[in-house]
C-alpha positions as CSV (number, residue, x, y, z in Angstrom):
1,X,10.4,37.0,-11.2
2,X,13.1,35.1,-9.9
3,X,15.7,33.2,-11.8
4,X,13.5,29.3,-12.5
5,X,15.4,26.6,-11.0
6,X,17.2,24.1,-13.8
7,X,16.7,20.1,-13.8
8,X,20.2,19.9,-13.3
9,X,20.0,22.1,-10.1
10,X,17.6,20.1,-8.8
11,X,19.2,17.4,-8.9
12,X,22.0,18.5,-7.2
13,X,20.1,19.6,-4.3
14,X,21.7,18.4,-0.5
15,X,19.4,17.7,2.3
16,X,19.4,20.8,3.7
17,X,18.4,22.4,0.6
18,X,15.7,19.7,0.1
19,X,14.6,20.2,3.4
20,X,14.2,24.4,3.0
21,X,12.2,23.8,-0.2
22,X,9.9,21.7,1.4
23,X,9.2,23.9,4.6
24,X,8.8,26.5,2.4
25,X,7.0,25.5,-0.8
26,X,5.8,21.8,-0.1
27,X,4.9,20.2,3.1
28,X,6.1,22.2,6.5
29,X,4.8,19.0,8.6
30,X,6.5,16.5,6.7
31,X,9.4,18.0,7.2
32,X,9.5,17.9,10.9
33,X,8.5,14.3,10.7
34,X,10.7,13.1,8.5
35,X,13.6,14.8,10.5
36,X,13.0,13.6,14.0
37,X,14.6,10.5,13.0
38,X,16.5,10.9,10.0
39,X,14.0,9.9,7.8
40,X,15.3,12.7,4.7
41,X,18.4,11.0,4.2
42,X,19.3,12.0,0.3
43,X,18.7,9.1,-1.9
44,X,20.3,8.8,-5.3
45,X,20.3,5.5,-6.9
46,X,17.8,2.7,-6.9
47,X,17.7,-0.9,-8.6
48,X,15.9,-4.1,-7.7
49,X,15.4,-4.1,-3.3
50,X,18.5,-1.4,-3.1
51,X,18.6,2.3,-2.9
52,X,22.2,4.4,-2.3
53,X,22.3,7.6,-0.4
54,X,24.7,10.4,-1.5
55,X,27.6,8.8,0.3
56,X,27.5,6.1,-1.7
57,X,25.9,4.1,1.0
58,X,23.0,0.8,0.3
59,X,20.1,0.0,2.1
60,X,17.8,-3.0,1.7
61,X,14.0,-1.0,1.0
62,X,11.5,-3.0,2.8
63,X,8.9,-0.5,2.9
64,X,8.3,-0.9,-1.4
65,X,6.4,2.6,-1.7
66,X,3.2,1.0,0.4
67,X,3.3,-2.1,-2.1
68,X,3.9,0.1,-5.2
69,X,7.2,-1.3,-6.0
70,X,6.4,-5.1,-6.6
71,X,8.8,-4.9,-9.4
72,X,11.2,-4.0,-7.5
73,X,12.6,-0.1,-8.3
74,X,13.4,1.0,-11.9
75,X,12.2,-2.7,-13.2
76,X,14.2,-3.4,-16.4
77,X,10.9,-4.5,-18.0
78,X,9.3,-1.5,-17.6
79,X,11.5,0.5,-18.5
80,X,11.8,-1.3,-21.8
81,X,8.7,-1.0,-22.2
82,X,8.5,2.5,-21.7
83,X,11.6,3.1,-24.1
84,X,9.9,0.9,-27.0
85,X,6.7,3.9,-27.2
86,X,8.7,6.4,-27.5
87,X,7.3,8.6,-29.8
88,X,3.8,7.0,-29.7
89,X,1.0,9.6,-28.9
90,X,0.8,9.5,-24.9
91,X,-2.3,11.7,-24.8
92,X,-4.8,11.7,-27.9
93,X,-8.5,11.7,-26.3
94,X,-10.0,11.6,-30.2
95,X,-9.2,8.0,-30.8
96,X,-9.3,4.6,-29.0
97,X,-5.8,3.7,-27.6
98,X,-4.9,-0.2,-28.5
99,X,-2.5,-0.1,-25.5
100,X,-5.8,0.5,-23.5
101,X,-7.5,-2.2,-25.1
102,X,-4.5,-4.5,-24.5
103,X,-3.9,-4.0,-20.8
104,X,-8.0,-4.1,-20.1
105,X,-8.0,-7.5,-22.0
106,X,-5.2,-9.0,-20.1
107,X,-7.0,-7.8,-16.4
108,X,-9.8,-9.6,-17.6
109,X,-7.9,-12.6,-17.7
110,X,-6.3,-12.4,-14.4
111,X,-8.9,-11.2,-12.1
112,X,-11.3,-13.3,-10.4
113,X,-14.4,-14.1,-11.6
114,X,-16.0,-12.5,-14.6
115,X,-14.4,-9.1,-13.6
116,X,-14.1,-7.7,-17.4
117,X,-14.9,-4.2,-18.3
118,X,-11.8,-1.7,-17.0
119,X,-11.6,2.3,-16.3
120,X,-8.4,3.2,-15.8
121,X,-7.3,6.2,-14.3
122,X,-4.0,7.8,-12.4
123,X,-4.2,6.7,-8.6
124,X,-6.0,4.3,-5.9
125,X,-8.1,7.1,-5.2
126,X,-9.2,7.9,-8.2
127,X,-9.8,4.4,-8.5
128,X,-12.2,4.0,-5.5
129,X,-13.4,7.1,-6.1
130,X,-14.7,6.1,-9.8
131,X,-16.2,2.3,-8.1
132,X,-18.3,4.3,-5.7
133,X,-19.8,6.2,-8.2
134,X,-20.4,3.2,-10.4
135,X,-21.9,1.5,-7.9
136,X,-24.8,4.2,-6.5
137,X,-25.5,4.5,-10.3
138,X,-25.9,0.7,-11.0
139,X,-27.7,0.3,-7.8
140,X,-29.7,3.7,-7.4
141,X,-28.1,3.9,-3.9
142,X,-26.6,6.1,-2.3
143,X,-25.5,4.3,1.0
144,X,-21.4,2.6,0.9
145,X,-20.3,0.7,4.1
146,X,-16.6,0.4,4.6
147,X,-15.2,-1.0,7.3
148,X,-13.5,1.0,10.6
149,X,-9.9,1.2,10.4
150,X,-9.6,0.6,7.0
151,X,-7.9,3.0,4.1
152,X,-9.6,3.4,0.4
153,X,-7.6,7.3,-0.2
154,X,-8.6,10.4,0.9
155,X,-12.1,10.7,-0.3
156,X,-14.0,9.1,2.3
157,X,-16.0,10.9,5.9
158,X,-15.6,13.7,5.8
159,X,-16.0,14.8,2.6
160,X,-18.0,12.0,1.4
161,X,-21.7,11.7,2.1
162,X,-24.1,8.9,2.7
163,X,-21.2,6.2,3.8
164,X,-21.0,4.3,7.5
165,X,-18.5,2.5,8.9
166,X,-19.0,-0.9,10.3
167,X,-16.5,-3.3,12.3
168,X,-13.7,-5.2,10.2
169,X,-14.4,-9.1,9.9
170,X,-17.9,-9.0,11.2
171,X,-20.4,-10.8,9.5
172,X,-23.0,-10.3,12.4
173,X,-22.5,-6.4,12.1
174,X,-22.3,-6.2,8.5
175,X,-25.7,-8.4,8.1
176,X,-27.5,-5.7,10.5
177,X,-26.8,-2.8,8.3
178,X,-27.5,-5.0,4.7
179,X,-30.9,-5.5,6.2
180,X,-32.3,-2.1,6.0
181,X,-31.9,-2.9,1.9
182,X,-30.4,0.7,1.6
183,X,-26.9,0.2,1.3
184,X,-25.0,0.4,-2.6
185,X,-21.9,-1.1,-2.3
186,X,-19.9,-2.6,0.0
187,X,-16.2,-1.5,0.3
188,X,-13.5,-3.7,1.8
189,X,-9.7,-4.7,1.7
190,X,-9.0,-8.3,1.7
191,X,-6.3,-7.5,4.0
192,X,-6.3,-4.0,6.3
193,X,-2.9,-2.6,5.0
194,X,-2.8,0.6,6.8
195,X,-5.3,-0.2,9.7
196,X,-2.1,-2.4,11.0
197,X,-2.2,-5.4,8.8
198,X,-4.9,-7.0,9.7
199,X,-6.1,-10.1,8.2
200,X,-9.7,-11.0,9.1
201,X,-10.3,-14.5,9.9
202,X,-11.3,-17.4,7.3
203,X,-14.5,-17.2,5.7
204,X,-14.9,-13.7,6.6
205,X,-14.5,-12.8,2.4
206,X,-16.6,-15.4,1.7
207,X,-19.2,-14.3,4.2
208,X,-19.3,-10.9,2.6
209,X,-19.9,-12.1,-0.8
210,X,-22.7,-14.1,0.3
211,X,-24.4,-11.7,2.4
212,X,-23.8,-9.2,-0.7
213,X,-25.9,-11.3,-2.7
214,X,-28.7,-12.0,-0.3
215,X,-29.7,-8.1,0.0
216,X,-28.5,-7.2,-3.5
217,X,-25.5,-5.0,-2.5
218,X,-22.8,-4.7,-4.5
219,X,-19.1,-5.7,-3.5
220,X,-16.2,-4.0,-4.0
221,X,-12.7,-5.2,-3.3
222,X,-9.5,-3.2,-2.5
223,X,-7.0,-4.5,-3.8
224,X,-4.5,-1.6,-4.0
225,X,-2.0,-2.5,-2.1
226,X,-2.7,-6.4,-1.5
227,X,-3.0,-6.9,-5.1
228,X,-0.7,-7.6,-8.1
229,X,1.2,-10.7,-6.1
230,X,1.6,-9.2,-2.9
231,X,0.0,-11.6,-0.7
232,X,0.7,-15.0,-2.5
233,X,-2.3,-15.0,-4.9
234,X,-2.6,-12.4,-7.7
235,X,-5.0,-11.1,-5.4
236,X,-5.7,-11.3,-2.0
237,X,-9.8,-12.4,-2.6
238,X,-8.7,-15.2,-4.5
239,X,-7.4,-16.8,-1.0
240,X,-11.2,-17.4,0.1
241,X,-12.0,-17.7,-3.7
242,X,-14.0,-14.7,-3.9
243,X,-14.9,-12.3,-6.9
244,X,-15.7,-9.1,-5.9
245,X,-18.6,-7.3,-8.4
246,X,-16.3,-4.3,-9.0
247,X,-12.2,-4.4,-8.1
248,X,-9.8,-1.1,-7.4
249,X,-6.5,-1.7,-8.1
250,X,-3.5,0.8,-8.8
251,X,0.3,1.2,-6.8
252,X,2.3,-1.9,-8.9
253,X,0.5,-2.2,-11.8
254,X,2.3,0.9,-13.0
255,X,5.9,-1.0,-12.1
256,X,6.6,1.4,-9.8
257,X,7.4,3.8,-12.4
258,X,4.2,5.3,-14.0
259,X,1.0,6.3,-11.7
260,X,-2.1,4.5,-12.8
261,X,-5.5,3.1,-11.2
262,X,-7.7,1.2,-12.5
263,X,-11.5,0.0,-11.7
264,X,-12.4,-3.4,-13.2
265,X,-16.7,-4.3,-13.3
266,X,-17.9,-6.8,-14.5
267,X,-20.0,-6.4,-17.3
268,X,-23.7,-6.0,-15.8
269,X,-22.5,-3.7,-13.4
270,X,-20.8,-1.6,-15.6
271,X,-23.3,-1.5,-18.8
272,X,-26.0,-0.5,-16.3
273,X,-24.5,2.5,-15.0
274,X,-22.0,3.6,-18.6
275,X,-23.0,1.2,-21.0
276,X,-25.4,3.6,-23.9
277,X,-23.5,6.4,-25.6
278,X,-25.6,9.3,-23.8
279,X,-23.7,7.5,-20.8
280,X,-20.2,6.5,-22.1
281,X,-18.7,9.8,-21.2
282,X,-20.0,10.6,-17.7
283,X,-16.9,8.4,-16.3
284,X,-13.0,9.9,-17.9
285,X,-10.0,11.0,-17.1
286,X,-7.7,13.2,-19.4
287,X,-4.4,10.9,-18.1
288,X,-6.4,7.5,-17.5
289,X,-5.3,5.4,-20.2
290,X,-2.3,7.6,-21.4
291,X,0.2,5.1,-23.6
292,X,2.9,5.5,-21.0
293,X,0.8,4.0,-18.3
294,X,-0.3,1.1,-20.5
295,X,2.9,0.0,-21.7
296,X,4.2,-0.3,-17.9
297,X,0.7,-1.8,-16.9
298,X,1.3,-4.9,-19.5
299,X,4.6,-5.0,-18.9
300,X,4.1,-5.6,-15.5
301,X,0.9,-7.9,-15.7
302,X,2.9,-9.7,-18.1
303,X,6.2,-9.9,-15.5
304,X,4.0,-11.0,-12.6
305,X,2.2,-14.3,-14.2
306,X,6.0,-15.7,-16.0
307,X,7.7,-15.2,-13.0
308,X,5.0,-16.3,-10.6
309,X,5.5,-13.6,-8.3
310,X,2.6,-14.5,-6.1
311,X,4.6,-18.1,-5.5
312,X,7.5,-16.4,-4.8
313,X,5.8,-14.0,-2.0
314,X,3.9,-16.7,-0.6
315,X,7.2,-18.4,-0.2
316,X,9.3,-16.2,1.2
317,X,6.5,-14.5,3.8
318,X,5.8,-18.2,5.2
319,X,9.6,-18.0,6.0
320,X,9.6,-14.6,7.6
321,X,6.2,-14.8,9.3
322,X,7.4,-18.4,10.7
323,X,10.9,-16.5,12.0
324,X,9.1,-13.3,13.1
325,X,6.3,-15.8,15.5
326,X,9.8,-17.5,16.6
327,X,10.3,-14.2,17.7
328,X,7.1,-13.1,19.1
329,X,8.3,-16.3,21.8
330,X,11.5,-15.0,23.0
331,X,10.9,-11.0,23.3
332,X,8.2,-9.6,25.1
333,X,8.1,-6.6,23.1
334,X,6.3,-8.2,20.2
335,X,2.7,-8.1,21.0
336,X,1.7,-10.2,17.4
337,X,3.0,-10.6,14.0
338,X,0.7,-10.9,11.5
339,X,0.1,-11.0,7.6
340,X,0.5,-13.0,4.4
341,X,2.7,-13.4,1.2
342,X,5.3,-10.8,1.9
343,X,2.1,-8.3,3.4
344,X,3.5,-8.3,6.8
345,X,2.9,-6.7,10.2
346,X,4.9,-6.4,13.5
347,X,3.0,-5.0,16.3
348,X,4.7,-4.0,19.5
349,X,3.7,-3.4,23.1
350,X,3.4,0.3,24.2
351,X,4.6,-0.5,27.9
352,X,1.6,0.2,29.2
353,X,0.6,-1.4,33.1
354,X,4.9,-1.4,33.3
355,X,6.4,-0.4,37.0
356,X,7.9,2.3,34.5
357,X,5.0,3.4,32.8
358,X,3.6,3.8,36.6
359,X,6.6,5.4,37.9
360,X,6.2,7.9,34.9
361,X,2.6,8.9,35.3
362,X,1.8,7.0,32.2
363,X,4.6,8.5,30.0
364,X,6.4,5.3,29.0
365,X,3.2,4.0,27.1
366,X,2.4,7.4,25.9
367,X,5.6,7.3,23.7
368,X,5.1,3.6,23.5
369,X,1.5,3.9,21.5
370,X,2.3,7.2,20.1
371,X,6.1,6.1,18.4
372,X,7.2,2.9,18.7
373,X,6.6,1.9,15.2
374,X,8.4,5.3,14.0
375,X,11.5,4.0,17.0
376,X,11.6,0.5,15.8
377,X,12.0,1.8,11.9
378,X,14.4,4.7,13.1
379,X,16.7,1.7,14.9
380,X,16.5,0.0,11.3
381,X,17.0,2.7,9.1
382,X,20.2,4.4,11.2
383,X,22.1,1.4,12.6
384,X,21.3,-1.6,9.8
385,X,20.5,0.7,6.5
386,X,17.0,-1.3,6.2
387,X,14.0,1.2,5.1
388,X,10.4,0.4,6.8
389,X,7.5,2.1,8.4
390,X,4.6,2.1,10.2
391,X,1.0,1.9,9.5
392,X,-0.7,4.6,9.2
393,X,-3.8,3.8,11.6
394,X,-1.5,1.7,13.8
395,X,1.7,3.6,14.7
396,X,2.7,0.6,17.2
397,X,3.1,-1.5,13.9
398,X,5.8,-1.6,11.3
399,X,5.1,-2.8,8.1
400,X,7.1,-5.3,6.0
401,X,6.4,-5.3,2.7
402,X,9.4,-5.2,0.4
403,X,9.6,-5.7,-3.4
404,X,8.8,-9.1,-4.6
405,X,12.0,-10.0,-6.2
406,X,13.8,-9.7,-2.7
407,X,16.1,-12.3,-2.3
408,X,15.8,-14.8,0.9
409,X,19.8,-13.3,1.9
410,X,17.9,-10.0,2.3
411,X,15.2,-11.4,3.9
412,X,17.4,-13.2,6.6
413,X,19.3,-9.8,7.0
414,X,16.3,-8.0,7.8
415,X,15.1,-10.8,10.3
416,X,18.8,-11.0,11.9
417,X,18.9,-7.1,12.0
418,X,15.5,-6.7,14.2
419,X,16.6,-9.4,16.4
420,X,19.4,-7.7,17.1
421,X,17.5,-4.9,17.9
422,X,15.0,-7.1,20.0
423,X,17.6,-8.2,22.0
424,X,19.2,-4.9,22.8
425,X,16.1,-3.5,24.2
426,X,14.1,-4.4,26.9
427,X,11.6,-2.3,27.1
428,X,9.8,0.2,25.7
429,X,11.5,3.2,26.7
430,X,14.5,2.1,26.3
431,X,13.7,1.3,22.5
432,X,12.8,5.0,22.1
433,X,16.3,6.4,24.1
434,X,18.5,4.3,22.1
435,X,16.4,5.1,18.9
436,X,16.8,9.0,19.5
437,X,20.2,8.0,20.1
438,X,21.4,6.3,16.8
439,X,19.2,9.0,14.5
440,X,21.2,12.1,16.6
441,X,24.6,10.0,15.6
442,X,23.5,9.6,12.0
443,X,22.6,13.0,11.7
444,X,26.5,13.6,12.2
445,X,28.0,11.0,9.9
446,X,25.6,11.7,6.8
447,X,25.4,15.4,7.1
């Protein structure tokens, strides 16, 4: 056997060594991707919106883990929290953990409705994965609609049986497949984070719970990645006032620091399916629950309602989605901006039907459709130090979702910083040339 590779050694590893680890042991496609355009820069230090590269370099993070870091990274709360159980038991399944207890009562204080009764668990997957199965049980259905384009983890079509997709904010389609009175559940995000931050039009929520309750269908809400602040409410149902039957929530209610999911029913829903003892066991987890994850779960809970995050993000995204529209105006190559609270999307035109993209055979919007979200965040990244990405059903859309306790300086950096961009690029294609430009000169000055 080979000599084990140290903690310490790890941590001292450079990018190229990163990188050889990963093509060999990890993730051989991820490392092409994240190369093209510098996208494996070595990160050491993180606090608050910043992170510093090796060089001792800052860079505002506007990406926030896909809405796990509404805290902000390495919160000081949390991390309190985390230091003040040290030495508790983390995992002890032969007893009843009051940290649990704690952190379930607290949900059921801030969710909508008469949400109550919480499983908790280690990801948004697991999450979803644990509200589908409560739901065929309550129901004794098999059938789930979820809506095309949308993103509840891996575990849907398809390896997951029994589920159709129907179009997003739809009441007409929806109502077509709740009449054949064979459907469970229901499973939809108030806003489509990586179907390209989409947010469906008002009354669409509304609509669902209604027609939910007309055929007996139980409604699920993904809150995920729109939840915990995000959009300007605690979560993004309570904007049409609706409470879902069953809610999925996970990424921030960790702080960014521990994984955890949870699934939150109310208490009909989840007495009928777990609620006798011969029952109570069907539905576990051996980490769900650990001590770690419920100390950073109240901690954050408790963080979000005193500071009024939600405020805060509904505040600061009116600003930037009010600058971004200005923008939308004066450069063609915004097709639409989009989103709410600080849950924001930036969709750009592919180039297609150009004198260019003709001239080309229909290269141009090729690149255009295929890249331009990866271009626009490699032009961020390398020339302004600003981390971002695109969605991951929409490549032609970046995503703007940074930490909640960003300040309205780093927001106005940001929004200076693509303007710039914006302005130095007419086009398309010449957004991907000067993009494969700046990442090939970065490459140099950070190797």
């Amino acid at each position: 056997m080979d000599r084990l590779i140290k903690l310490d050694e790890a941590l001292g590893y450079d990018r190229k060594r990163t990188r050889e680890g990963y093509r060999e042991y990890v993730n051989p496609g991820l490392v092409s991707m994240m190369t093209l355009l510098d996208f494996d820069k070595r990160f050491t230090r993180a606090e608050g919106v910043k992170v510093w590269d090796s060089r001792g370099n800052a860079y505002l993070d506007f990406l926030g883990g896909y809405g796990a870091l509404n805290f902000g990274h390495n919160p000081p709360v949390v991390i309190e929290a985390l230091r003040r159980i040290e030495g508790v038991p983390n995992i002890l399944q032969a007893s009843l953990n009051p940290l649990a207890a704690a952190l379930a009562e607290n949900l059921a204080m801030i969710t909508p409705g008469d949400l109550k009764i919480s499983f908790f668990c280690n990801s948004g997957t697991e999450a979803v994965d644990a509200a589908l199965k409560m739901a065929r049980l309550c129901s004794g259905r098999s059938r789930i609609l979820l809506c095309k384009n949308s993103f509840h983890g891996k575990s849907f079509s398809p390896t997951l049986s029994d589920c159709s997709a129907v179009e997003y904010d739809n009441l007409e389609a929806l109502e077509k497949h709740l009449a054949a009175r064979d459907v469970a559940a229901v499973i939809a995000e108030a806003i489509q984070g990586e179907g390209g931050i989409m947010v469906p039009r008002t009354g669409y929520l509304k609509g669902m719970r209604q027609l939910c309750d007309k055929y007996g269908v139980l409604l699920i809400m993904d809150e995920i990645q729109t939840g915990m602040g995000r959009t300007g409410e605690y979560f993004a149902c309570q904007h049409e006032g609706v409470a879902p039957d069953i809610m999925c929530l996970a990424k921030s209610l960790g702080g960014g620091m521990v994984p955890i999911g949870a699934c939150i029913a109310n208490s009909r829903v989840y007495k009928k399916a777990y609620g006798s003892m011969d029952k109570c066991l069907l539905l576990t987890s051996t980490f769900g629950g650990n001590s770690m994850a419920m100390a950073a779960g109240i901690a954050s809970v408790e963080y979000m309602v005193e500071n009024r995050l939600d405020r805060r993000a509904a505040q600061l995204g009116d600003y930037a989605l009010e600058r971004l529209r200005g923008m939308k105006e004066k450069y063609p190559l915004i097709k639409d901006v989009r989103g709410r609270g600080l849950m924001l999307g930036i969709e750009f035109e592919s180039g297609e039907g150009s004198l260019l993209d003709r001239v080309s055979g229909g290269v141009a919007s090729k690149l255009g459709r295929e890249y331009m979200g990866a271009v626009v965040a490699g032009e961020l990244l390398n020339k302004y130090r600003i981390i971002t990405a695109y969605t991951l059903k929409n490549p032609n859309v970046i995503r703007l979702e940074p930490p909640l306790v960003v300040e309205r300086e780093q927001m106005d950096y940001m929004l200076d910083s693509l303007e710039k961009i914006l302005k130095a690029n007419k086009g398309a294609l010449s957004m991907v040339v000067s993009s494969v430009k700046s990442s090939v000169a970065s490459r140099f000055k950070t190797r």
